[in-house]
C-alpha positions in Angstrom: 99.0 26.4 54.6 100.6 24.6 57.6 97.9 22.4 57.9 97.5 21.6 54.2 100.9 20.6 54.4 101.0 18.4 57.0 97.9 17.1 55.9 99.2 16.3 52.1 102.3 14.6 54.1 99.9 12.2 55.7 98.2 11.4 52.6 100.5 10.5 50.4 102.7 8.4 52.9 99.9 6.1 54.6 97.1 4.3 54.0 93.6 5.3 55.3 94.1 4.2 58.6 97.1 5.8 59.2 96.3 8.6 57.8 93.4 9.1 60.4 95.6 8.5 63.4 98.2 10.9 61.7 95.2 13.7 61.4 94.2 12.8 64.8 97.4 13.9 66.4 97.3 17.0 64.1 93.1 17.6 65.5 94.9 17.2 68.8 97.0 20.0 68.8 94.6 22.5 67.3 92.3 21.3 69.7 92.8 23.4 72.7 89.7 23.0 74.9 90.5 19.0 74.3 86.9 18.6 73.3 87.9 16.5 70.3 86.5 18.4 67.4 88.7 22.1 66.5 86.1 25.1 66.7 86.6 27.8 64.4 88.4 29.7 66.8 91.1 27.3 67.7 91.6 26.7 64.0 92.0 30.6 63.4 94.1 30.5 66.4 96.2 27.8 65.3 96.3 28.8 61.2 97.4 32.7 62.7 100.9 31.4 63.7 103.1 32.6 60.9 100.5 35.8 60.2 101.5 37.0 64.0 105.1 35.7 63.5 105.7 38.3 60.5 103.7 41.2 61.8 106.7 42.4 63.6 105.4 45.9 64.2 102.0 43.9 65.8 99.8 46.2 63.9 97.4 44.0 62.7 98.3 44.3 59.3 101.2 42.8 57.3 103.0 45.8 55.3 104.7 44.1 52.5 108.3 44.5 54.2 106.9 42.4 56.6 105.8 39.5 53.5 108.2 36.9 52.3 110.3 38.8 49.4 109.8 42.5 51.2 106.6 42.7 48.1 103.2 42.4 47.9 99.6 44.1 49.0 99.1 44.7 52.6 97.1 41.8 54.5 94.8 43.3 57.2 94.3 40.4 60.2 90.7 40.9 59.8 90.7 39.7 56.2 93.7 36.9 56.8 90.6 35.4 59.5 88.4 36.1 56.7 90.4 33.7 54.6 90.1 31.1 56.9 86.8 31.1 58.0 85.7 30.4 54.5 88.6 27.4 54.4 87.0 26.1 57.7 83.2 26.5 56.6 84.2 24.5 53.3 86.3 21.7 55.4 82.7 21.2 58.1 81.3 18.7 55.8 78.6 18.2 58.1 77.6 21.9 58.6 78.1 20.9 62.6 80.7 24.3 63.4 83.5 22.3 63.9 86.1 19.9 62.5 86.8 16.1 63.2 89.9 14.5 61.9 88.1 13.2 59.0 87.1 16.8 58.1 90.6 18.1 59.0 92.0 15.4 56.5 89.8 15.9 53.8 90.4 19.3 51.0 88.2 21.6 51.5 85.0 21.6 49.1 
């Protein structure tokens, strides 16, 4: 959600060009092998930050006193990285297994 965030930001404040170097700065930080391109790992890694932040027990799963408003089902880690996975596979346009910043800008298909 972070990420879509910042992303909307971007996009509705710049023109194309700017909007690039802003999702290049973003690519940047998920990047953490500083390859250039975001694997699906660092963009798990990166997209995990609030899941891990509210699993305060660090079980794996988020019990729904752990959930904004103390309500809701219980979100096992493996299907939260389930969830993204699918967002990442729709965002690799180019079927490559990773992201560029044009990819990272663009909604996912």
């Amino acid at each position: 959600m972070a990420a879509a965030a910042a992303l909307g930001l971007a996009a509705t404040a710049a023109p194309a060009a700017a909007q690039i170097a802003a999702t290049t700065d973003y690519l940047a930080r998920m990047d953490a092998d500083g390859d250039g391109r975001v694997s699906l790992g660092e963009y798990q890694d990166w997209m995990s930050y609030a899941f891990d932040a509210m699993d305060a027990d660090g079980d794996g799963t988020l019990a729904p006193a752990e959930q904004p408003g103390s309500r809701g089902r219980p979100i096992a880690r493996a299907a939260h990285l389930a969830r993204l996975t699918d967002r990442f596979n729709r965002q690799d346009l180019d079927r490559d297994g990773f992201l560029d910043a044009r990819e990272l800008a663009a909604p996912p298909q």
